[in-house]
C-alpha positions as CSV (number, residue, x, y, z in Angstrom):
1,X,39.5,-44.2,-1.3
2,X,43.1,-44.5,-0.9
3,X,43.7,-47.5,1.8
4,X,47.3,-46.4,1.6
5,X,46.3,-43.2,3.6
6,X,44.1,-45.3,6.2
7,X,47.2,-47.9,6.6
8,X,49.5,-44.8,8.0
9,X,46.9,-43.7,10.0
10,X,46.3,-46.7,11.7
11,X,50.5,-47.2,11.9
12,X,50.7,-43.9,13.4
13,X,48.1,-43.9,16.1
14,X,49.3,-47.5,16.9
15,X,52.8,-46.4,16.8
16,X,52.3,-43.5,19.5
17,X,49.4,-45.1,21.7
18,X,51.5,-46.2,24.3
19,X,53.2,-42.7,24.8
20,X,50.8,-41.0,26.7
21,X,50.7,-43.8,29.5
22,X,54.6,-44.1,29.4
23,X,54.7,-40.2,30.0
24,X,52.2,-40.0,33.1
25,X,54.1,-43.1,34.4
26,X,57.6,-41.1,34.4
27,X,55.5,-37.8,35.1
28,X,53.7,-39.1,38.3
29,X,56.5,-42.0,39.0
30,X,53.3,-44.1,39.7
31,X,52.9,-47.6,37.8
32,X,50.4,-48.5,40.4
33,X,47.6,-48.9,37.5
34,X,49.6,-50.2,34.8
35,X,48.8,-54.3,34.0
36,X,52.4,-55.4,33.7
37,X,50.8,-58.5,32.0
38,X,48.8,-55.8,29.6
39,X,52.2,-54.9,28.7
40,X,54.0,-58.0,28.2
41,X,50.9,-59.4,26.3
42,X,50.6,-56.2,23.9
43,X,54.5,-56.3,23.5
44,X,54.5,-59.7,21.9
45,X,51.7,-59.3,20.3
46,X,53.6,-56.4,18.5
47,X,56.7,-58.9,17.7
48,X,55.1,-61.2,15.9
49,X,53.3,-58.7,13.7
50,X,57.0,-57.2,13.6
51,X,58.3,-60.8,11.8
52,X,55.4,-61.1,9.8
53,X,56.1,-57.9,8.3
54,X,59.8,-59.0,8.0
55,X,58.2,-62.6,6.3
56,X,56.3,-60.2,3.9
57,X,58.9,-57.8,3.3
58,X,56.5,-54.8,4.1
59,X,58.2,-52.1,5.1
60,X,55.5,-49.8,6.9
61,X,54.1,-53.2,9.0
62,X,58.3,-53.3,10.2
63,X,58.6,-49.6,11.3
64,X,55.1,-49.1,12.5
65,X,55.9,-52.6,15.1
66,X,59.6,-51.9,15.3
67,X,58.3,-48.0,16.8
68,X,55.6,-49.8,19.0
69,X,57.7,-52.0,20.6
70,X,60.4,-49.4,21.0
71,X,58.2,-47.5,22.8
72,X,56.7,-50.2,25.0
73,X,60.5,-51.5,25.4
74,X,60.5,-48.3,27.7
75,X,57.5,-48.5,29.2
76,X,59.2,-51.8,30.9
77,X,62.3,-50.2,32.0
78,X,59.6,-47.1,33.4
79,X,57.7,-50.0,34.7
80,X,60.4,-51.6,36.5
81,X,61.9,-48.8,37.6
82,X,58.7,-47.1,39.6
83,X,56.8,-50.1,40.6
84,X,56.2,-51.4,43.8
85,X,55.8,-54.7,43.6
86,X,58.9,-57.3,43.7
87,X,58.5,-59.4,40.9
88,X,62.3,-61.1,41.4
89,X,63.7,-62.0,44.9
């Protein structure tokens, strides 16, 4: 088996698994549902394995977390821009 093959895989779906709940949040304009602590959470969580990849050098472990984070970078702006809630007053 080539693990190379399962490492892009997982990259990729990890990558993009954020974009279908970004797009029904700018579709609907609804964050109602969305755990803005999920988000903040997931979002470091993605960092770190960002600088680990940077410690290691590995180039696919960088783009995969610098595409997540990207992604879930605008899922906060999305987030702060429909929701509700007043977080800062």
């Amino acid at each position: 088996m080539d693990w190379e093959i399962i490492g892009y895989g997982a990259a990729t779906l990890t990558m993009f698994g954020f974009v279908p709940q970004l797009v029904k949040m700018v579709q609907t304009k609804s964050v109602d549902d969305v755990s803005l602590f999920m988000m903040v959470q997931l979002g470091l969580g993605v960092f770190l394995w960002m600088v680990y990849g940077l410690h290691l050098q590995n180039s696919p472990l960088i783009v995969a977390n610098f595409v997540s984070l990207t992604t879930l970078t605008l899922g906060l702006v999305v987030y702060f821009k429909y929701t509700t809630r007043r977080y800062f007053r």
